[in-house]
Short mmCIF file of the C-alpha atoms (twelve columns), coordinates in Angstrom:
data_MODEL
# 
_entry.id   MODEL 
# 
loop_
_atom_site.group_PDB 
_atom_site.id 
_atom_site.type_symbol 
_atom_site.label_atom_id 
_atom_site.label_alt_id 
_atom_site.label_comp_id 
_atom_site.label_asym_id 
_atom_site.label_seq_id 
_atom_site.Cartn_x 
_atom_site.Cartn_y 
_atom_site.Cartn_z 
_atom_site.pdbx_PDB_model_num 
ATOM 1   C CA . UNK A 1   68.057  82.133  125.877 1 
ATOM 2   C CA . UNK A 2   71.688  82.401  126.980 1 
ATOM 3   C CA . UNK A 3   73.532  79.851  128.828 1 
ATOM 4   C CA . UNK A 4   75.078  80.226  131.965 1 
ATOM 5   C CA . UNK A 5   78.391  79.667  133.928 1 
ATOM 6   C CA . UNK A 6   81.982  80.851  134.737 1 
ATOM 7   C CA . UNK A 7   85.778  80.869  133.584 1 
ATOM 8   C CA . UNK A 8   88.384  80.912  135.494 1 
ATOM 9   C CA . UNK A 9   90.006  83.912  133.349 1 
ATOM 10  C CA . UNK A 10  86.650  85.757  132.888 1 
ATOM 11  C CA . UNK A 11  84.753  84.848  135.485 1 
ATOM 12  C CA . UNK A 12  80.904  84.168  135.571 1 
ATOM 13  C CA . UNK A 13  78.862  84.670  132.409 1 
ATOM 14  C CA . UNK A 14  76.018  84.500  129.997 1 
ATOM 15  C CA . UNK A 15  76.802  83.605  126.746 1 
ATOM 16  C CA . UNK A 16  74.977  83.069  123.356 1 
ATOM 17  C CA . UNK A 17  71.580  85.111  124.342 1 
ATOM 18  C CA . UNK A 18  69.917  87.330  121.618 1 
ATOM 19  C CA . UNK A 19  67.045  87.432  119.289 1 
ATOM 20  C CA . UNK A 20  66.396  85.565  116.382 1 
ATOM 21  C CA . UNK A 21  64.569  87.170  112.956 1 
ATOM 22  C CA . UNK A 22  63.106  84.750  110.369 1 
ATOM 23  C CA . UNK A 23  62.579  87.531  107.731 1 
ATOM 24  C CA . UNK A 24  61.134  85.374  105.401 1 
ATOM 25  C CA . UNK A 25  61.451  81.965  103.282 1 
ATOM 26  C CA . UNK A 26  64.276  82.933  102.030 1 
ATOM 27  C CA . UNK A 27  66.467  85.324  104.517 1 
ATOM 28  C CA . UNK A 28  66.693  84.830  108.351 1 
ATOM 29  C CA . UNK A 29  69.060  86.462  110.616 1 
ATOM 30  C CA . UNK A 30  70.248  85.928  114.195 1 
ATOM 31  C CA . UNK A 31  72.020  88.288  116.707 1 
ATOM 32  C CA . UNK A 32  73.616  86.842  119.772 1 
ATOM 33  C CA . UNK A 33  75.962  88.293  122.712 1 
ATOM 34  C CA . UNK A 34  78.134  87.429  125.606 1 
ATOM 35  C CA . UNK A 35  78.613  89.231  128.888 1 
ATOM 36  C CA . UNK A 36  81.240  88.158  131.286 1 
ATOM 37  C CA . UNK A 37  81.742  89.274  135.086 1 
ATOM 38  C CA . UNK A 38  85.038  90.268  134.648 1 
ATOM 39  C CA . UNK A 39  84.927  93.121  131.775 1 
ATOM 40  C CA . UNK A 40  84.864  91.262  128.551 1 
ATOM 41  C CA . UNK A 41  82.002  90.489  126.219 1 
ATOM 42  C CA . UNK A 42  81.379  89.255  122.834 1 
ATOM 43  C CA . UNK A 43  78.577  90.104  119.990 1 
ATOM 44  C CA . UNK A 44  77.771  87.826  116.813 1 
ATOM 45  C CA . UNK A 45  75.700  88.418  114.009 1 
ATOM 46  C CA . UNK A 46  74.847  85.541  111.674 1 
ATOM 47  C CA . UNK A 47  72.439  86.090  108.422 1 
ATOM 48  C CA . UNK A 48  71.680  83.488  105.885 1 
ATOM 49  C CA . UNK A 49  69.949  84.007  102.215 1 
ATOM 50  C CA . UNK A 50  68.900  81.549  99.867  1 
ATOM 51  C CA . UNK A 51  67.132  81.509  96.400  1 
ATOM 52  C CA . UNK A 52  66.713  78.122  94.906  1 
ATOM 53  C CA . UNK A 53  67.944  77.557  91.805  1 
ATOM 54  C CA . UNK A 54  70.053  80.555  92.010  1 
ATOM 55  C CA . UNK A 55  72.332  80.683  95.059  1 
ATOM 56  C CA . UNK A 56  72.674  79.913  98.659  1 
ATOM 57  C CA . UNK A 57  74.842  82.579  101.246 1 
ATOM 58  C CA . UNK A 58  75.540  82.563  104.887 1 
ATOM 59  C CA . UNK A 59  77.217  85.425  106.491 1 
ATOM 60  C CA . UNK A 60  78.973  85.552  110.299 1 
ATOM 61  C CA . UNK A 61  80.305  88.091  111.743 1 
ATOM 62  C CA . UNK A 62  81.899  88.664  114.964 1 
ATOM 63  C CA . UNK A 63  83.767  90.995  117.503 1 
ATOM 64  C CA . UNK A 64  84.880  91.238  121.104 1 
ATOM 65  C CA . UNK A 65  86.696  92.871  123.729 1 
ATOM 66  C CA . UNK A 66  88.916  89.872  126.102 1 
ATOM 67  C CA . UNK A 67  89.996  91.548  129.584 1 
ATOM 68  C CA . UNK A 68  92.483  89.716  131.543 1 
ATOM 69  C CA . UNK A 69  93.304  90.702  135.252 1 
ATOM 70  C CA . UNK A 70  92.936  93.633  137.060 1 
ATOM 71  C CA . UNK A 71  93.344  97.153  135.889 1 
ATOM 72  C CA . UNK A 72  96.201  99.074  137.213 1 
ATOM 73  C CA . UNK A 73  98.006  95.664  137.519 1 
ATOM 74  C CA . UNK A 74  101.006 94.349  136.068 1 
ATOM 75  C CA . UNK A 75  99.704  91.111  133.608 1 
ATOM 76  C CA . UNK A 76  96.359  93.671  132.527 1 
ATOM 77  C CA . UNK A 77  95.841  93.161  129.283 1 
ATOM 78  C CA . UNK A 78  92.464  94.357  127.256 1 
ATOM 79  C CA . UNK A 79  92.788  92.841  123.234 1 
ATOM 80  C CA . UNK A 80  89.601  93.811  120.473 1 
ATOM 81  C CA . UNK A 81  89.399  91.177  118.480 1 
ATOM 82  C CA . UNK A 82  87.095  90.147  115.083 1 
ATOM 83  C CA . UNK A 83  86.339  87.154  112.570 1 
ATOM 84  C CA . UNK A 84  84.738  87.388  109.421 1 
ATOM 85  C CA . UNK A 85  83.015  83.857  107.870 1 
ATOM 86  C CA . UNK A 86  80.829  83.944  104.566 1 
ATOM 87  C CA . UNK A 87  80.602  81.386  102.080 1 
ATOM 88  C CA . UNK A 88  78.509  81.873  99.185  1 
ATOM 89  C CA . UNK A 89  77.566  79.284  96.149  1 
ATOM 90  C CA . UNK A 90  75.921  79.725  93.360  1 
ATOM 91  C CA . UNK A 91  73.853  77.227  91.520  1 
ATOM 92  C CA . UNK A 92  75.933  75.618  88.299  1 
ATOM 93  C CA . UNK A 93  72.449  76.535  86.575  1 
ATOM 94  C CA . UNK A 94  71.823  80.135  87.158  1 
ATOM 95  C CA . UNK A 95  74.044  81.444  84.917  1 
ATOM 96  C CA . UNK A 96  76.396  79.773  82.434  1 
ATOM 97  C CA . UNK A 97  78.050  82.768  81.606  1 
ATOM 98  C CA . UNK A 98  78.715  84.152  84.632  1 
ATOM 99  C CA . UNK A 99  79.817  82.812  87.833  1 
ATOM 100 C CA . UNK A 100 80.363  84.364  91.290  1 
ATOM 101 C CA . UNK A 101 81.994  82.561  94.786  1 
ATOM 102 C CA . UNK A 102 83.006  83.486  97.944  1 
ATOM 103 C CA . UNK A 103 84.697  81.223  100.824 1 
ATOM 104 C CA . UNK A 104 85.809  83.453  103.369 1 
ATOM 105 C CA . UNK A 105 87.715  82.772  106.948 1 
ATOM 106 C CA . UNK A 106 89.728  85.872  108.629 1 
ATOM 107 C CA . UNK A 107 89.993  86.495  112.457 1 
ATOM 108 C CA . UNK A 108 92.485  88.093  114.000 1 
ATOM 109 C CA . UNK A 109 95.669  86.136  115.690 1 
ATOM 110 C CA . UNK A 110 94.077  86.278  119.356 1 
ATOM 111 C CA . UNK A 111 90.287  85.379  118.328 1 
ATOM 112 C CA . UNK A 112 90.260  82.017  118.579 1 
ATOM 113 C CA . UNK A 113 93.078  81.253  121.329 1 
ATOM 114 C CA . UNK A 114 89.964  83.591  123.179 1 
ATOM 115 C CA . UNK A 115 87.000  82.466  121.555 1 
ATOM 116 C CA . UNK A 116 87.328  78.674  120.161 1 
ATOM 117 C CA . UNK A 117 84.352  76.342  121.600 1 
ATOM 118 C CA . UNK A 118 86.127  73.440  120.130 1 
ATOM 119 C CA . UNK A 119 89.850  72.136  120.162 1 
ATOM 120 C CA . UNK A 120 89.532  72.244  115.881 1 
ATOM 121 C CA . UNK A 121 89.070  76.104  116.090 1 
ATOM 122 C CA . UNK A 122 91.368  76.642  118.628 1 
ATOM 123 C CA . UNK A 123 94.435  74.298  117.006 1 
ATOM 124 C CA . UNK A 124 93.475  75.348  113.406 1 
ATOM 125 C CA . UNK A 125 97.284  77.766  112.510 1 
ATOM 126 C CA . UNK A 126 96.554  78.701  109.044 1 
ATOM 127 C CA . UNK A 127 93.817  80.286  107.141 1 
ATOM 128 C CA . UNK A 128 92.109  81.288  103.675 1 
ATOM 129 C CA . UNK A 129 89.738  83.039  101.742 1 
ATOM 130 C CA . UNK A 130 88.927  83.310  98.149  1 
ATOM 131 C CA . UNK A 131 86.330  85.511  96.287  1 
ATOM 132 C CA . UNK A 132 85.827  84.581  92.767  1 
ATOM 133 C CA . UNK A 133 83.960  85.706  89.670  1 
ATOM 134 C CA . UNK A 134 84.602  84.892  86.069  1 
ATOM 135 C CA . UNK A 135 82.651  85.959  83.333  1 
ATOM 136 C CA . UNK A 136 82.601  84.689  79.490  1 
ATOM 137 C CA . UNK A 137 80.712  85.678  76.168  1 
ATOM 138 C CA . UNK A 138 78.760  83.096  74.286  1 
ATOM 139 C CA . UNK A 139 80.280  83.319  70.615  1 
ATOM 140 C CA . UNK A 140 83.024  85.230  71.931  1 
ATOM 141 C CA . UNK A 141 86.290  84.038  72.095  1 
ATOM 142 C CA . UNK A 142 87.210  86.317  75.641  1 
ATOM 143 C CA . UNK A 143 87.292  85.103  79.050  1 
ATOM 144 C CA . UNK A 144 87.708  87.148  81.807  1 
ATOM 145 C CA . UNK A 145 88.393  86.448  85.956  1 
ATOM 146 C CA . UNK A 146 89.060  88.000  89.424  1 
ATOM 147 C CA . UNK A 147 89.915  86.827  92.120  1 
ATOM 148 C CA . UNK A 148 90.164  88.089  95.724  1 
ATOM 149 C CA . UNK A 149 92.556  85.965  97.985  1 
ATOM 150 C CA . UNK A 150 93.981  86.074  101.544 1 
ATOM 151 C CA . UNK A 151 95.840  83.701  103.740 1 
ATOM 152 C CA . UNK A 152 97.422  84.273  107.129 1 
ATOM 153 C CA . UNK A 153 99.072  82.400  109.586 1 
ATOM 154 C CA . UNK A 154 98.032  82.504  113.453 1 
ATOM 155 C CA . UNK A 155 101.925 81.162  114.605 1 
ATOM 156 C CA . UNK A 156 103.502 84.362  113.077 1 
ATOM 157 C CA . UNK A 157 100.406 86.923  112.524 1 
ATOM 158 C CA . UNK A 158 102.092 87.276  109.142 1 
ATOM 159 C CA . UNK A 159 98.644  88.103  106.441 1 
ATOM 160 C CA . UNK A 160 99.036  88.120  102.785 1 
ATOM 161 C CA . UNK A 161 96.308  89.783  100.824 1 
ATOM 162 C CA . UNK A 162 96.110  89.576  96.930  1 
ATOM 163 C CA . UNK A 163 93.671  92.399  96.341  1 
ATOM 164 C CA . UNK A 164 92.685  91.611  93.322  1 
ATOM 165 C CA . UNK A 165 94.463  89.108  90.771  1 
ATOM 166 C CA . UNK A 166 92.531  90.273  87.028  1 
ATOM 167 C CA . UNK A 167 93.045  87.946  83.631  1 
ATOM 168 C CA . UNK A 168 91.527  88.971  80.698  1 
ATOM 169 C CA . UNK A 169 92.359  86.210  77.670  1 
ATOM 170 C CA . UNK A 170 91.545  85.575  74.540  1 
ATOM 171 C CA . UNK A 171 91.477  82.636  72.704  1 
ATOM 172 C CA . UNK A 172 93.181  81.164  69.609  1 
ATOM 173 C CA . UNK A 173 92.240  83.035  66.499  1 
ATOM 174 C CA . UNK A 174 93.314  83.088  62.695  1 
ATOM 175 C CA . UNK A 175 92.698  86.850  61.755  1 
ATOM 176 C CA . UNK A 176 93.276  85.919  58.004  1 
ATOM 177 C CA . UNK A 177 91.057  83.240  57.793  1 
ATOM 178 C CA . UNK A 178 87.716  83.773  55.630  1 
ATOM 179 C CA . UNK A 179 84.737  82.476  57.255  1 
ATOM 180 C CA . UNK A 180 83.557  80.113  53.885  1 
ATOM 181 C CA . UNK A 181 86.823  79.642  52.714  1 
ATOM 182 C CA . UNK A 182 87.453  77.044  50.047  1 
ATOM 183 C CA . UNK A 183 90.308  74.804  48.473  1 
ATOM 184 C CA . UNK A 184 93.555  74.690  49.942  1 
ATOM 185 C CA . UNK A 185 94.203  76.772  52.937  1 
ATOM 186 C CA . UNK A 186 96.857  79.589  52.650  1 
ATOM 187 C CA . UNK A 187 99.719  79.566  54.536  1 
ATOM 188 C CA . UNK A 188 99.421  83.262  56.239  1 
ATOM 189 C CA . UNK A 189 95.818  81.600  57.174  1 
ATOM 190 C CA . UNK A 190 97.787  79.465  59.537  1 
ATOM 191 C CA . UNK A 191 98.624  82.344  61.379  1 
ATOM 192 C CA . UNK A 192 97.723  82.365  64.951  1 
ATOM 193 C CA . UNK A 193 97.399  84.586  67.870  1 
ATOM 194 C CA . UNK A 194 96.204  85.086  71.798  1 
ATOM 195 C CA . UNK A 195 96.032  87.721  73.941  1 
ATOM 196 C CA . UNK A 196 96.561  86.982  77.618  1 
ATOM 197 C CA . UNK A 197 96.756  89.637  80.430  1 
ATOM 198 C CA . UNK A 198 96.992  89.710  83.776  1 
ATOM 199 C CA . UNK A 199 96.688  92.294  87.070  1 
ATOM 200 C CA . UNK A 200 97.854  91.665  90.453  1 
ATOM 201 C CA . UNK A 201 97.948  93.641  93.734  1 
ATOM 202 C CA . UNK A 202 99.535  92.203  96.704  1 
ATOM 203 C CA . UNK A 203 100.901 92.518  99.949  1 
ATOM 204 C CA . UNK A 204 102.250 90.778  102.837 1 
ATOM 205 C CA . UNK A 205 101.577 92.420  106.627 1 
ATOM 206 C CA . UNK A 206 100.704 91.887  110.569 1 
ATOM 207 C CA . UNK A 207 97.219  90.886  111.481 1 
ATOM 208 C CA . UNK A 208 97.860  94.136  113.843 1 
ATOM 209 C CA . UNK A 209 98.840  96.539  111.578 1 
ATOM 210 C CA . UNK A 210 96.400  95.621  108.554 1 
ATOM 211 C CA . UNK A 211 93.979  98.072  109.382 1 
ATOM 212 C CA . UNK A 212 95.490  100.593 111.056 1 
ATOM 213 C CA . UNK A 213 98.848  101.117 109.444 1 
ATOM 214 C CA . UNK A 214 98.668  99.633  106.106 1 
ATOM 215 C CA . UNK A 215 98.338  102.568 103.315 1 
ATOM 216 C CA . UNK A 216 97.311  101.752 99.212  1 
ATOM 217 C CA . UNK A 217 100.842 102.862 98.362  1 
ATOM 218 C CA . UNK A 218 102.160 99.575  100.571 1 
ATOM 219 C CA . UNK A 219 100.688 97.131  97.982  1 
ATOM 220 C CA . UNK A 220 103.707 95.816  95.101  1 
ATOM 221 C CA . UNK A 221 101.543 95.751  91.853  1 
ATOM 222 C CA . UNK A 222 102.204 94.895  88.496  1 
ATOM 223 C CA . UNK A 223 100.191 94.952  84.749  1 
ATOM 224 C CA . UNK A 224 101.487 92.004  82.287  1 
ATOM 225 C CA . UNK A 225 100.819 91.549  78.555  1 
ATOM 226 C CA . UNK A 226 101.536 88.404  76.938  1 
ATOM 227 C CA . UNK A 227 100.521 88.147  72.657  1 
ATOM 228 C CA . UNK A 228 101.708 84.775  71.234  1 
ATOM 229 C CA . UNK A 229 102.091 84.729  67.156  1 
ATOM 230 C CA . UNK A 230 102.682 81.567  65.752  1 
ATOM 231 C CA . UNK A 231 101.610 79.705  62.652  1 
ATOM 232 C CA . UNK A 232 103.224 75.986  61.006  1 
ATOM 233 C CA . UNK A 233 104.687 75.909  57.285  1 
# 
């Protein structure tokens, strides 16, 4: 049931009506609007999915349209606007080997100035958002991670995305060393190495021009080695 009332910049309205699914035990999922007298309107989907013992996930999405004055007038202006808000944890006990997170907050520089319901949203400047999943081998000396990051700021609409940031390692190892060796060690058995690598793709943009003007070729990327040798005499 929506709630009633008006704004002085858009004008008489009924906000937050929709429908509710519960799906079942485990997934629900809720889909809400806004209209507004004076042209602009909102729509918000939120869905939520749990398994116990394995993971718990709650997705939000929204978008709308803000009109401001009169059309054909001077001070019109008409701005689409979005936000994005997932979080997603898994349970420490699901998987020891593997591991997947997400913590996700993106809107667009104008959302909340138009949209906040609470002087926190509205005075929060900077955001972030991380998407995370490592992976290791039992008996296995390799490790690997990626990560998914953003961070913008709402004062200068600057965005920085880090799409992705890859490591691959490998721990210590003595290649020369038998596995039932005996007596005094060797000294080439001392011998040591690692293997640590690491991807990255990155770039720094407008809220407005992320995606609409911003082509793969835009991105600075790099690929970087790094194979320590070492041993002690």
């Amino acid at each position: 049931i929506p709630s009633y009332g008006e704004e002085k910049t858009r004008g008489f309205y009924l906000r937050d009506g929709g429908y509710y699914f519960g799906i079942s035990d485990k997934m629900d999922l809720a889909v809400t609007g806004s209209i507004y007298s004076k042209g602009s309107w909102a729509s918000d989907v939120r869905y939520r999915y749990v398994k116990r013992y394995k993971f718990n996930s709650n997705f939000n999405f929204s978008y709308s349209e803000f009109v401001k004055g009169e059309q054909g007038l001077p001070d019109y202006t008409k701005s689409k606007d979005m936000a994005i808000r997932w979080s997603h944890t898994q349970d420490p006990k699901a998987n020891p080997n593997s591991k997947f997170s997400a913590s996700v907050n993106y809107s667009t520089s104008s959302y909340d100035e138009c949209n906040s319901t609470s002087l926190d949203q509205r005075n929060t400047n900077t955001k972030s958002s991380n998407i995370s999943y490592s992976r290791s081998w039992p008996d296995s000396p390799f490790r690997f991670k990626a990560d998914l990051r953003h961070s913008q700021n709402s004062n200068t609409n600057n965005v920085s995305l880090t799409l992705p940031v890859m490591t691959f390692n490998m721990d210590r190892q003595y290649p020369f060393r038998k596995k039932n060796s005996s007596g005094e060690t060797k000294w080439y058995e001392d011998i040591e190495i690692q293997y640590n690598s690491k991807v990255e793709n990155k770039i720094t943009t407008t809220d407005s021009s992320l995606f609409s003007d911003t082509k793969w070729t835009d991105f600075e990327n790099g690929f970087q080695h790094n194979i320590p040798l070492s041993t002690n005499f």
